[in-house]
C-alpha distance (Angstrom), angle and dihedral (degrees) to the residues before:
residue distance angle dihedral
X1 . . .
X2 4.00 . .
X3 3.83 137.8 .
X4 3.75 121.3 -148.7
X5 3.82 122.7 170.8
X6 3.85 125.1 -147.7
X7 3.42 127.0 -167.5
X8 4.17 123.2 -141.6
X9 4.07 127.9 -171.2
X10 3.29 122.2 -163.8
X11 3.58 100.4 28.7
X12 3.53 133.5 96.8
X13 3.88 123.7 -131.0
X14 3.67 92.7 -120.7
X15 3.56 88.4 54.5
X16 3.96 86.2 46.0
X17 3.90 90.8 58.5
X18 3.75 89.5 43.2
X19 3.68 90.2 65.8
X20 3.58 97.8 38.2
X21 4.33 88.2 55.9
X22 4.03 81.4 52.1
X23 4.47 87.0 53.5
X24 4.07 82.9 52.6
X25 3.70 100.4 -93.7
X26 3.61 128.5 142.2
X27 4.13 138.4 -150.2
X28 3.40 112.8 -92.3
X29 3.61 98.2 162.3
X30 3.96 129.8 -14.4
X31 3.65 93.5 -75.7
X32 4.28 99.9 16.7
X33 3.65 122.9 93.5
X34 3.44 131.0 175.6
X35 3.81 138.8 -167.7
X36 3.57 143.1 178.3
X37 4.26 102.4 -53.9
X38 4.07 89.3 -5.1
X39 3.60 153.5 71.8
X40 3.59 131.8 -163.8
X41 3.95 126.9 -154.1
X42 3.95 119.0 -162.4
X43 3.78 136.7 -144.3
X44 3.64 135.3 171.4
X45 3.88 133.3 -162.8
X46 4.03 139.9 162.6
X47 3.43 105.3 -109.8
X48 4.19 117.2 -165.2
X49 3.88 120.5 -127.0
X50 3.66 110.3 -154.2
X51 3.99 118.0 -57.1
X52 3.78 100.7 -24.7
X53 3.71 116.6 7.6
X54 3.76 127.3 91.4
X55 3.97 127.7 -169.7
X56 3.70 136.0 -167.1
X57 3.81 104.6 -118.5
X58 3.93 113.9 -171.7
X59 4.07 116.5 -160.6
X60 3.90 120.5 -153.2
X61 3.67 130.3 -156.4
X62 3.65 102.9 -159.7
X63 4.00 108.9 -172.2
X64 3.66 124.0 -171.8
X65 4.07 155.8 81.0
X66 3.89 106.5 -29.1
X67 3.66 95.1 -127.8
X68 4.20 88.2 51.8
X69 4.31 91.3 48.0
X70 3.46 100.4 47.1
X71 3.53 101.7 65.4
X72 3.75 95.1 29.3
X73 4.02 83.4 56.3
X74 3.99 91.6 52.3
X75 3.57 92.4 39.6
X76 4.12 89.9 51.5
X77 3.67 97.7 40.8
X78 4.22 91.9 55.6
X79 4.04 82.4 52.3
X80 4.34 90.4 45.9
X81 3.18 106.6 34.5
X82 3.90 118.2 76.2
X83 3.79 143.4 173.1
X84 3.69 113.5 -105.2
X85 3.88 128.2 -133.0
């Protein structure tokens, strides 16, 4: 069993658990998923962006069987992470 953290802005962390239901997990609690050989904790912040913008930035704690995180890492991060603009 690992941990790894990953760190998302511009998401929100209902948005976050939206995308981990699509990678088969489930609710567990309001910010705990879990899936087949994982589980998935959830936090969100504000995060400031030089002098006058603020993001939401949304940390996960992904826990699991290396083989079983690294693709569900790859496979979240293509749904999280988006251009800007």
């Amino acid at each position: 069993m690992v941990e790894r953290e990953r760190s998302y802005r511009g998401i929100s962390a209902r948005a976050a658990a939206g995308y981990l239901e699509r990678l088969g997990g489930e609710r567990v609690e309001q910010h705990v998923l879990e899936g087949e050989g994982w589980r998935a904790s959830l936090s969100e912040d504000t995060v400031t962006v030089g002098p006058s913008l603020e993001l939401t930035e949304v940390t996960v704690r992904f826990e699991g069987e290396p083989g079983v995180l690294d693709g569900l890492i790859e496979d979240f991060s293509r749904k999280a992470i988006r251009a800007g603009g």
